[in-house]
N, C-alpha and C positions, 0 to 999 in steps of 0.2 A: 504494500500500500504506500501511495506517495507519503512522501515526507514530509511534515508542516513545518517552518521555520518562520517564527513572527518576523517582518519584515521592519525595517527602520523607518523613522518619520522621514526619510525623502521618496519614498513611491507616493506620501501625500504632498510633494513638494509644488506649490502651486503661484500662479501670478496674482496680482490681484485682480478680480474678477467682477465686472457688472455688467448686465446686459445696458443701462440704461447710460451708462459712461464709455463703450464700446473699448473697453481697456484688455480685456481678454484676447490672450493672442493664441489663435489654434496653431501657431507653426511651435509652440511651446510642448503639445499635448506627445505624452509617450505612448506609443500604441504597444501594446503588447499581444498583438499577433503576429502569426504566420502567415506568407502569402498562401492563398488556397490552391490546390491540386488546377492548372490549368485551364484544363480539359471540363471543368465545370458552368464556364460561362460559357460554354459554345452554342451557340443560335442565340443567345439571351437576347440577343437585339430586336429577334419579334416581337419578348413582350411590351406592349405598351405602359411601359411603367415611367411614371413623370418624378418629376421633383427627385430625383432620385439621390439622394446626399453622397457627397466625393469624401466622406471624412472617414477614417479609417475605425472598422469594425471592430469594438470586443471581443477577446475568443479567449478562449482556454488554452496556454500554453501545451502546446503539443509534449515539452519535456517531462508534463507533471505524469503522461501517461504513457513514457516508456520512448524506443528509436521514435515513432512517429502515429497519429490517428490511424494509420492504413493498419501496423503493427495490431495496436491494440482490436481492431475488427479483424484480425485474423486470430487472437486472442479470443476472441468471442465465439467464431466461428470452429475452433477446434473445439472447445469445453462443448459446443452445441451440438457436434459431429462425433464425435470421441463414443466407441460404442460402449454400449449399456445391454447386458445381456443378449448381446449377435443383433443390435439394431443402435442407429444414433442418438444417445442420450435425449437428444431437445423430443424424441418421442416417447420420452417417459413422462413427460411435465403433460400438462393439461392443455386438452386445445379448447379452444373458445369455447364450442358446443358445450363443451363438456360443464363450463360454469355455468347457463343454461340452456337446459336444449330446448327453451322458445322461443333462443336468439333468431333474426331473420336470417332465412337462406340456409341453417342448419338442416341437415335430413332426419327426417321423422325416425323412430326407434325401429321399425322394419329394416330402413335403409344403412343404418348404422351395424353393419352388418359384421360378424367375427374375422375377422382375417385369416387367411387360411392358414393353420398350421400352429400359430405363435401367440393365441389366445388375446389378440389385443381387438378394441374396440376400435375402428379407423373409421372418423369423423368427415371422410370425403365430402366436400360442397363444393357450390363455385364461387366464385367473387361479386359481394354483391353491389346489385348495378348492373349485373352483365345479362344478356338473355340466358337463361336457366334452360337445358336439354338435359334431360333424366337418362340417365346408362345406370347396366344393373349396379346394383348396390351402391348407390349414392345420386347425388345430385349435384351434378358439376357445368360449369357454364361452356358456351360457345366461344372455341376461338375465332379469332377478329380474322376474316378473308379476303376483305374489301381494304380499299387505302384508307389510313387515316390522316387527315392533310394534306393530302398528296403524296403520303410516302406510302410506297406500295406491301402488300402484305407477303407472306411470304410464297412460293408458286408451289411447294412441296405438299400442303396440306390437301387432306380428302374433305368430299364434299361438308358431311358430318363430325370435324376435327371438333376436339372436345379437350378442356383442358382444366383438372381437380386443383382445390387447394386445401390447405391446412394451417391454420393458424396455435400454435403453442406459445405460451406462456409461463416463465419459470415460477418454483415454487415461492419465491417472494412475492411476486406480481400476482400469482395465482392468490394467495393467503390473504392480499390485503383487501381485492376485490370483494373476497367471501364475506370478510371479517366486519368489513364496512357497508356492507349492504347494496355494493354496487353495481347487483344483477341485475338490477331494475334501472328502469329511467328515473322513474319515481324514489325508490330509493338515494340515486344519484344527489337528483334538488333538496331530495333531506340533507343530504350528507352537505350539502353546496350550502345552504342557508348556515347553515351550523357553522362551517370554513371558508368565510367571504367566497363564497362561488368560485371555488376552487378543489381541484381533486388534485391533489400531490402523490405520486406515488413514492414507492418506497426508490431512494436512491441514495446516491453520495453527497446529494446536498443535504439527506438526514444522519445518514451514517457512515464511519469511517470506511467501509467496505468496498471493496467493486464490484466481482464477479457472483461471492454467495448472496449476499443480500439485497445488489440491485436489481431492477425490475427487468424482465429482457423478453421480447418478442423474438418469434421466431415463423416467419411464412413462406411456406414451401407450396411453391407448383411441381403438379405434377403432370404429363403426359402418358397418356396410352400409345400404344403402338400402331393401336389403329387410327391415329389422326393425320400420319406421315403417309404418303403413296410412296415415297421410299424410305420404309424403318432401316436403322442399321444399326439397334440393342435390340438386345434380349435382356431373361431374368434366369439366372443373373447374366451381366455382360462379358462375353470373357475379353472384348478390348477394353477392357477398364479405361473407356473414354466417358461413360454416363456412371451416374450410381443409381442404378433401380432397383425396384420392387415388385412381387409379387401381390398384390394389394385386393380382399375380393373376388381372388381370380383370376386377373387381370394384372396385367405386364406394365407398369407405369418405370417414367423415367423423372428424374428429381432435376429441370431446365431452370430454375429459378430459386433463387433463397434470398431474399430481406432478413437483416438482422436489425433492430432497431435494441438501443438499452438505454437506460439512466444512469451512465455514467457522469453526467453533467446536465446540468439545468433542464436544455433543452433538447437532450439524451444525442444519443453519437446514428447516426443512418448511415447502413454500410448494406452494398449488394450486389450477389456474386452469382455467376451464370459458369457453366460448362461451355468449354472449347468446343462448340461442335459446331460442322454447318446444318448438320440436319434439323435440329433441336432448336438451336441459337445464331440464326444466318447472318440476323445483323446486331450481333453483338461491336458494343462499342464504334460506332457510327456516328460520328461527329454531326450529321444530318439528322440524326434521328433524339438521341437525350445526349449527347455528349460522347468522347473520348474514353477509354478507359485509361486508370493510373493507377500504379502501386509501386510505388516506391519502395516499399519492404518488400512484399511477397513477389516482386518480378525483379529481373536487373536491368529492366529500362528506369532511365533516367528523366524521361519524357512522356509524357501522354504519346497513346498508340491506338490507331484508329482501326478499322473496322477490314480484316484482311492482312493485318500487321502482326508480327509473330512477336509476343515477349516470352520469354525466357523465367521458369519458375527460379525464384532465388534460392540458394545452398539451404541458408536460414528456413524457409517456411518447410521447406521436402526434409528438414529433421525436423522439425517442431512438428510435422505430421505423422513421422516415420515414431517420434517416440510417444505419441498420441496415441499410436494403431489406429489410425484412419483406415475406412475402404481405399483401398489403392483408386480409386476412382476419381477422388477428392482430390487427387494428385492435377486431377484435367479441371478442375473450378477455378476459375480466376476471380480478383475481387476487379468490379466496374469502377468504384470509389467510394468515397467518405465523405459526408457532409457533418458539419458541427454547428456551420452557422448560414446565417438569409442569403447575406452581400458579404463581396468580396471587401477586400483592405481599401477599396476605391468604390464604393457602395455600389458594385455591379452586381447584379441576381446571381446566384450560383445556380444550377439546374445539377440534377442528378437522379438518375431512373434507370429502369433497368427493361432492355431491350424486347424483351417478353413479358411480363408483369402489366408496367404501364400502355404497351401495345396492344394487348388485347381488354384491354378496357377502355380503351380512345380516348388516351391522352396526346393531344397534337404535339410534331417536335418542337423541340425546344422550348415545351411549358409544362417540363416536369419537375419539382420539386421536394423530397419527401418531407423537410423539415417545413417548407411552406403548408403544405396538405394537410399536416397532421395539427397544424398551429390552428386550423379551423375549428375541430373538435369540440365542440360544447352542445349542450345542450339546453334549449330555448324554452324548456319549460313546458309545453304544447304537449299535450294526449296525442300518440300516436294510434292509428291504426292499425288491426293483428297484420304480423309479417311486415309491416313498414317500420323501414329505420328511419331515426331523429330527421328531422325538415332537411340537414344544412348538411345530411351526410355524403362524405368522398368528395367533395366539392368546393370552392370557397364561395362566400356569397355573391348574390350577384354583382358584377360590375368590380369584384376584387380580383388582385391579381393571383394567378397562379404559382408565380416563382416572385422568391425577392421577399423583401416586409411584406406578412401576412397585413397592410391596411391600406387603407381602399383613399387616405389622403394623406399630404408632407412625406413620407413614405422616409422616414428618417427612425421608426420602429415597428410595433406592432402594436395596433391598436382592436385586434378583437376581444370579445367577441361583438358580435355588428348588432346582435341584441341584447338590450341592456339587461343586467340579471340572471343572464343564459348562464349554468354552472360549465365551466372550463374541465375538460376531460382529460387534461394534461397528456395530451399528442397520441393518446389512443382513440383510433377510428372505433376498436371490436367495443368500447362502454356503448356507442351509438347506435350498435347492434341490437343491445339489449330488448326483450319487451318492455311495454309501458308500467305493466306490474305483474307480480308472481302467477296473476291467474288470466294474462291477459288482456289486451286493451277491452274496455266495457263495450258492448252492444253500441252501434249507432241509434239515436233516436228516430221514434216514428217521423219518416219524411215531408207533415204534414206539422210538425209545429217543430222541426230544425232552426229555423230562424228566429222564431223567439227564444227560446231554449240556451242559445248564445248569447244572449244578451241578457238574460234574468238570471233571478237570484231564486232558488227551490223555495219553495213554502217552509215556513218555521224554520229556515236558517239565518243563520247571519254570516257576513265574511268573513275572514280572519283579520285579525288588524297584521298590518303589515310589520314585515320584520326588518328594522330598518338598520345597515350595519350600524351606524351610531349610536345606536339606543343599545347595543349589546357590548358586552368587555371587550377592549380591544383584546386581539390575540398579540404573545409574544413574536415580534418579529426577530430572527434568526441574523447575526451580524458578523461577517468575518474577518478577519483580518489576516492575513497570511500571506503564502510566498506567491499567490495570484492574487492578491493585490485587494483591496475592499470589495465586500461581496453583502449587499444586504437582499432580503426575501421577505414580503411583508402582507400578509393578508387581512385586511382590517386593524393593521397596528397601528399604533401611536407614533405620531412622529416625534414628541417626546422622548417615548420610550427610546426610538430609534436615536435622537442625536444622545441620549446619555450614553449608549455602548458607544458611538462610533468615539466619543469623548474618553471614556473608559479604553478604550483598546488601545487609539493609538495616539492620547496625548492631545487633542485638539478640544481648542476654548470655542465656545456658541457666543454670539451674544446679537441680541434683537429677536431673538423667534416670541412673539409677540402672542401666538394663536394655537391652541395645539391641531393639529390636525388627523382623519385617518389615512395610512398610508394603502394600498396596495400596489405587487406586482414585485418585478425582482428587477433588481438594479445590481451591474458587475456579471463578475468578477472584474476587476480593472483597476488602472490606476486610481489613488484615491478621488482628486478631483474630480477626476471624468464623472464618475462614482457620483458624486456627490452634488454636481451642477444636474446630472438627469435625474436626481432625486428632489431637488428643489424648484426643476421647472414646471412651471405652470403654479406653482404655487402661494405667488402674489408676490415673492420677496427677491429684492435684487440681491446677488450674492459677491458677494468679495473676501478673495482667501487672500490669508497673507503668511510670509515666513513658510519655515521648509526645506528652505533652500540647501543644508546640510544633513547629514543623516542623524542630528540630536535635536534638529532646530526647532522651536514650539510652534506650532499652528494655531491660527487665530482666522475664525471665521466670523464677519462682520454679517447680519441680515439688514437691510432696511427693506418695509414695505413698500412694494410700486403704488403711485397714484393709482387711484382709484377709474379714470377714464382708461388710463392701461389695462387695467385688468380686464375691465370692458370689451375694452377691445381687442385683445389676447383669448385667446381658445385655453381652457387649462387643460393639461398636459400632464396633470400631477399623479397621477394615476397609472402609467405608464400604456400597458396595453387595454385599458378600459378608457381609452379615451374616445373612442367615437363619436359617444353619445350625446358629445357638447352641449347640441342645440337643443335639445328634449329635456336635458337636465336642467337647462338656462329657463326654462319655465315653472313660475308660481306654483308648488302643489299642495293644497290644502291640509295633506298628512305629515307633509314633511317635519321633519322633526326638531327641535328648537337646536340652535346651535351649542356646542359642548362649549361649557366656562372655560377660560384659561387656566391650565393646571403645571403652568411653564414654570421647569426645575431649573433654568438658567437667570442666572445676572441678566441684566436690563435696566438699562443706567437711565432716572427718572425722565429725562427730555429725552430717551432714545438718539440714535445717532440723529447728525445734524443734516437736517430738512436741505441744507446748502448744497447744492452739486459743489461746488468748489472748494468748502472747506470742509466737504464730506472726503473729497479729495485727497487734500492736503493732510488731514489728520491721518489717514491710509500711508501716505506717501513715510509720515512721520514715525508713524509705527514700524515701517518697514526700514528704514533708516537708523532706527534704536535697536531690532534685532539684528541686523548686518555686525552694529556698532559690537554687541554684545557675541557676534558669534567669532570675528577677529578678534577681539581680548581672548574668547577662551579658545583659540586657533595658536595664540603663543606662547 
């Protein structure tokens, strides 16, 4: 497990800063990313994304998680593969069905039929969204025959080509689901109301852990033999070019695997296809989702396009060899790695995988998974039996596909696009779920549906609303460490939040005036960066000062913005729940009275000075007394 090392007060080392004095200089800011894998913005230029911000991206030092991102998803990838009683461990863990079978798209208990030979339940479906064509023992969807965008399909498949999936879940991600109630939609919004509408799974932003305890997906396509007019696997393969299965009866080959985990925030998406032309014709097609790259597991140095041979690295063929992988897995290459939206120059990264996203018509170059998955929430709305959530597999309308999941400034993410929707945290299978244990309820008689939406039942009353203000704030989570300030805040205090960042690493407050609540996650990153996207939009001009050394004290000045500012400023304070602006900006008669001030900071009786200028100057002076003070103790 990485190594924590408290970092010194120059990672919060900062200029002095106001938006309203234009004094912050961004050629100052330390980025602490890597550039991303190439071959991920390739086609990005169709999407029509505006405003697109040139400022360089937060990420997750690639060192905390070993040689590099590709490294660690092949790390993942062998624990997932690595066999478990003569089959690959990730088919021990629980696949979706399995957490309800009246999730949509699951096959009925007939269909769920024994495997031949090996006593396991094999929860065969298709993807749902996709046209549904029932083959014996299961229910799996149609592959795509037709172009999608104009890129043509593949010319090998038979009329009736048919193509199974499986979704698995490790036993963390499994546990927490059960434990929390989150087999329902319904139960979800409970759990959402209770956790500022938010579903956090288990991960390394809760515990010190990676691989045992964080949450990890695991989705496998499968193929029949009868999809190809020309197969060339059997079961088993003796060219150990595919890894297939006996499944049912029936001959399937393993063409695709997504591995998504919570090793960081906004979890690591990695996904990896077989070297074959039959199976995977256009794997890594720069026309199509991108280039592939790996850096670790290949000894190309470069993104390699589609027809381009890389070379398996020394490293991964031992790391699989002392695995005991199917010699098969030896022919799976990884396509790439995403961590994050935009690149270091806020370009979209795209990344998908040639099979997977093709046959459910996603067009090139507007595949994302870390985008896709950022939509996930749930809006609250009674669904219909066998229908998933309104907003599922999709982003909403007129939002972008690749890049910041939001639909304007496009400088973060601001879903979900309905306000109060509970956040699924980048699992599509919650949206899967039924509405409740026993089923979505009857529709009503089609003769009084319209009123019936709009009324209130006889001898009831509403609930009064839950309003997060009116409930305790929750602890927010504060880090400070060798990636730098990291806070995670679901209806906290922003109190509570500047006493820790004060407490950790040394920095004085002074002017917060209001307490606020906070939501959303802000960091990992330098400190300022940190700490200017935690106080925007939220009324107060900011300016740091000192730092400048690795003992130097930090001293963070607030004054409030005029009041026509704020006005006329969108708040932002929220981070990815900002959409809502304008619907919020309206009078609501429940609304709740504003919270007292219960500000634990100094605040000097006139507050800083109303002066631009000798609000200035006293900045200036401060920061001249610590220079003063940090050369004395420099000799």
């Amino acid at each position: 497990m990485k190594d924590r090392i408290r970092l010194s007060a120059a990672l919060l080392a900062v200029a002095a800063v106001a938006a309203v004095f234009c004094i912050y200089s961004k050629d100052r800011a330390e980025a602490r990313t890597r550039p991303q894998e190439p071959e991920k913005s390739v086609a990005v230029s169709q999407e029509p994304v505006v405003n697109m911000s040139a400022q360089p991206a937060l990420a997750e030092p690639e060192s905390l998680y070993g040689p590099s991102f590709a490294s660690l998803a092949w790390t993942l990838f062998l624990e997932a593969m690595a066999p478990a009683n003569g089959s690959p461990t990730f088919e021990s863990w629980m696949e979706q069905c399995q957490l309800n079978s009246n999730m949509v798209g699951c096959p009925s208990a007939t269909a769920a039929a024994i495997a031949g030979g090996n006593g396991k339940v094999r929860m065969l479906h298709g993807s749902p969204g996709v046209r549904v064509v029932k083959i014996a023992g299961s229910d799996c969807g149609a592959m795509t025959t037709t172009p999608v965008g104009g890129y043509p399909a593949p010319s090998n498949l038979t009329r009736n080509a048919v193509y199974c999936e499986e979704v698995y879940v490790s036993p963390a991600e499994a546990s927490f689901v059960k434990k929390e109630g989150l087999t329902t939609l319904a139960g979800q919004q409970t759990y959402g109301n209770a956790h500022g509408w938010t579903i956090n799974f288990p991960g390394t932003a809760q515990n010190e852990s990676r691989i045992e305890l964080d949450s990890l997906e695991v989705k496998a396509d499968w193929v029949p033999v009868t999809s190809f007019s020309n197969p060339t696997f059997a079961c088993p393969d003796p060219t150990n070019s595919l890894y297939t299965e006996t499944i049912n009866g029936t001959c399937y080959a393993l063409v695709a695997i997504h591995i998504s985990s919570k090793v960081m925030l906004n979890w690591l998406w990695a996904t990896f296809e077989p070297n074959n032309h039959v199976t995977n014709p256009n794997r890594c097609d720069p026309r199509l989702y991108g280039a592939c790259y790996d850096p670790w597991g290949t000894t190309s140095s470069r993104p390699y396009g589609k027809g381009e041979t890389a070379q398996q690295s020394p490293e991964l063929r031992q790391a699989m060899a002392e695995a005991h992988l199917n010699p098969a897995f030896n022919n799976y290459f990884l396509t790439g790695v995403q961590t994050q939206f935009v690149d270091n120059y806020g370009k979209a990264i795209q990344l998908g995988n040639s099979f997977v996203e093709f046959n459910q018509g996603v067009p090139p170059g507007k595949s994302s998974c870390i985008t896709c998955h950022q939509y996930a929430s749930f809006n609250g709305k009674q669904t219909a039996q066998g229908t998933p959530e309104d907003n599922f597999g999709k982003p909403p309308h007129g939002w972008p596909s690749i890049g910041y999941a939001c639909n304007q400034n496009q400088n973060g993410n601001c879903t979900p696009a309905v306000p109060d929707s509970t956040s699924q945290d980048f699992s599509w299978l919650l949206g899967l779920m039924p509405y409740s244990d026993g089923g979505a309820r009857a529709p009503a008689d089609q003769s009084d549906q319209s009123d019936q939406s709009h009324s209130t039942p006889k001898n009831s009353t509403l609930p009064a609303p839950i309003w997060p203000a009116n409930q305790p704030p929750n602890q927010a989570k504060v880090s400070w460490d060798s990636r730098g300030l990291e806070i995670e805040a679901s209806n906290s205090s922003l109190n509570q939040i500047l006493h820790q960042v004060a407490a950790d690493t040394g920095a004085k407050f002074e002017g917060l005036s209001q307490d606020q609540r906070i939501f959303g996650s802000y960091g990992p990153g330098p400190g300022r960066e940190v700490l200017l996207k935690l106080f925007d939009g939220s009324g107060y001009n900011v300016l740091m000062i000192g730092g400048r050394d690795a003992d130097a004290p930090l001293e963070i000045v607030l004054s409030a913005k005029p009041r026509a500012s704020l006005e006329a400023a969108p708040n932002n304070l929220n981070g990815s729940n900002s959409n809502d602006d304008e619907a919020r900006d309206q009078p609501d008669p429940g609304q709740p009275p504003s919270q007292p001030n219960q500000n634990p900071f100094h605040v000097a009786s006139d507050g800083p000075p109303s002066d631009p200028q000798q609000f200035m100057q006293e900045i200036l002076d401060r920061q001249h007394k610590i220079d003063q003070q940090q050369q004395q103790q420099a000799q």
